[in-house]
Every structure is written in structure tokens, then in C-alpha cells.
C-alpha positions as CSV (number, residue, x, y, z in Angstrom):
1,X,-67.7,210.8,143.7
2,X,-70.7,212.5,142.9
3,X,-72.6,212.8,145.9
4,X,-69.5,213.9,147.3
5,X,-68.4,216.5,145.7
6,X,-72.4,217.5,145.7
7,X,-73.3,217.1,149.4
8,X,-73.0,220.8,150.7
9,X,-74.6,222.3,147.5
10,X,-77.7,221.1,149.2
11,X,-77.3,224.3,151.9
12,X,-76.7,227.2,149.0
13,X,-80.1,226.2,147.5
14,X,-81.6,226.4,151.0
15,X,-80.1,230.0,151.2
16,X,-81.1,231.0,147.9
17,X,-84.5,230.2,148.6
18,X,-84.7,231.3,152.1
19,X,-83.1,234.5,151.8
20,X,-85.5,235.9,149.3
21,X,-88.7,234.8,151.8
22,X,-86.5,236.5,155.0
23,X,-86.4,239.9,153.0
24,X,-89.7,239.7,152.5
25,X,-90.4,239.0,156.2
26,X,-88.6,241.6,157.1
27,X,-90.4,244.0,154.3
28,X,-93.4,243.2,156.0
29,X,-92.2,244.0,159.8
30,X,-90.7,246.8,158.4
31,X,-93.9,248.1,156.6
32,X,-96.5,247.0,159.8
33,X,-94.5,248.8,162.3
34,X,-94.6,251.9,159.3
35,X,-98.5,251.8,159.9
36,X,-98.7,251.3,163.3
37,X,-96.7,254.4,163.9
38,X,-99.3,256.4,161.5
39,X,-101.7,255.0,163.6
40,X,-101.1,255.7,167.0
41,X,-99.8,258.8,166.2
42,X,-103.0,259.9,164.3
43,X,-101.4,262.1,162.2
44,X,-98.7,261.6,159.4
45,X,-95.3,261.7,160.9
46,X,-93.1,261.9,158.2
47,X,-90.3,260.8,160.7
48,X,-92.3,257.5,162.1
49,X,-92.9,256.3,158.4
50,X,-89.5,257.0,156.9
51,X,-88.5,254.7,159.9
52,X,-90.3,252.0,159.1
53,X,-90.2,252.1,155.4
54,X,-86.3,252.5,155.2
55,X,-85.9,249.0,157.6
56,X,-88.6,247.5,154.9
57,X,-86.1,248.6,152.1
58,X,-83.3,247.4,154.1
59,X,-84.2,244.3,154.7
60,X,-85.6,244.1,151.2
61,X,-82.0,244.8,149.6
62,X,-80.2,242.2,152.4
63,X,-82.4,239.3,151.3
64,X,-82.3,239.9,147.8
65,X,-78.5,240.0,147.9
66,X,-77.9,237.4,150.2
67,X,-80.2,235.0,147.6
68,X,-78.5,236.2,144.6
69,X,-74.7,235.3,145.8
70,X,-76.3,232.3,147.1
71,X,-77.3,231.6,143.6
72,X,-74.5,233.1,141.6
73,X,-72.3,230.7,144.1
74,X,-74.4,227.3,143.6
75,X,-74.4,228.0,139.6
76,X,-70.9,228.4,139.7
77,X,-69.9,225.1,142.4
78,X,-72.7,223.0,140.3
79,X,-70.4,224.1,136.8
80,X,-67.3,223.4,138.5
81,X,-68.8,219.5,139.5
82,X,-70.0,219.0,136.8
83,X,-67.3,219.8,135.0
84,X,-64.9,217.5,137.3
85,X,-67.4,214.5,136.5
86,X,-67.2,214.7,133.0
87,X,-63.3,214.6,133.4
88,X,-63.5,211.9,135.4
89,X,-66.1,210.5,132.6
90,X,-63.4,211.1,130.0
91,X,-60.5,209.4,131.9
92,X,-62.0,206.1,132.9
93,X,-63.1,205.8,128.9
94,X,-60.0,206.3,127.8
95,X,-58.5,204.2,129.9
96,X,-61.5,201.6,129.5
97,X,-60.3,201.9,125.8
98,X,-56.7,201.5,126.8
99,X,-57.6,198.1,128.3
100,X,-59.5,196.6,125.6
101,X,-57.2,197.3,123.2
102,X,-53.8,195.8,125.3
103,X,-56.2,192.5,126.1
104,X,-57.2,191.9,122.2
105,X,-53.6,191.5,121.6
């Protein structure tokens, strides 16, 4: 049951990790097109930078939130299987233990 109940878990770890690397990416899209507006404008435009700084942040913030519910979820799903495969642990001894003790009568 095992690899069951583990099979998507595979995908929220994929997230986690990719969503953290997509920020970034899009930190630095947000931060080249930033400079290239400095520099074909020549001059500091205060409107130009804010731009391309605030899509940086933005994209910053999305991928760092979308990696840490991706985390908080796989922690939580990983708990919850584990904790169902203990059960299940606990149930077949016991009635492993059931067994022997009926057939030694």
C-alpha cells in the first residue's frame, strides 16, 4: 500500500523545488529588463526601474509562496502516510499475534 498512497507525493516535491528556481527566473527577467530600461534611456527613470524591479519582487514573492505550500503540503500528506502505515503496521501484528496464539491451542 505504500507506493500507493505515496505515488503523487512525487509532483509536490517537484513543485517545491521548481517553484523556488521559477521565482528566481523571473527575479532575473524582472531585474534585466530593469537595466535595460536604464540603459536605453540613458538617464535614470525612476518610472522604468520601479517597473522592472516591482515584476522582480513579484515574481520573487509568487515562487517563494508557491514552494512553501508546496512544502507545507508534502510534509503534511508524507505525516498523514506515514501515519496510515504504521496503523496498518499495528493491525496486522496484532492480528499476527491473534493467530499464533488461537493455533498453539
Amino acid at each position: 500500500e505504500t507506493p500507493l498512497l505515496e505515488k503523487n507525493l512525487v509532483i509536490l516535491s517537484t513543485v517545491a523545488s521548481i517553484a523556488t528556481m521559477v521565482g528566481l527566473l523571473g527575479t532575473t527577467v524582472g531585474m534585466i529588463r530593469a537595466f535595460r530600461a536604464l540603459a536605453e534611456s540613458g538617464t535614470v527613470s525612476a518610472t522604468q526601474l520601479s517597473i522592472g524591479i516591482s515584476e522582480a519582487l513579484y515574481n520573487t514573492a509568487g515562487g517563494l509562496i508557491a514552494a512553501v505550500l508546496a512544502i507545507v503540503s508534502y510534509n503534511f500528506f508524507t505525516t498523514k502516510v506515514d501515519s496510515f502505515v504504521y496503523m496498518i503496521d499495528e493491525a496486522i501484528l496484532n492480528v499476527t499475534s491473534i493467530f499464533t496464539v488461537r493455533s498453539k491451542k
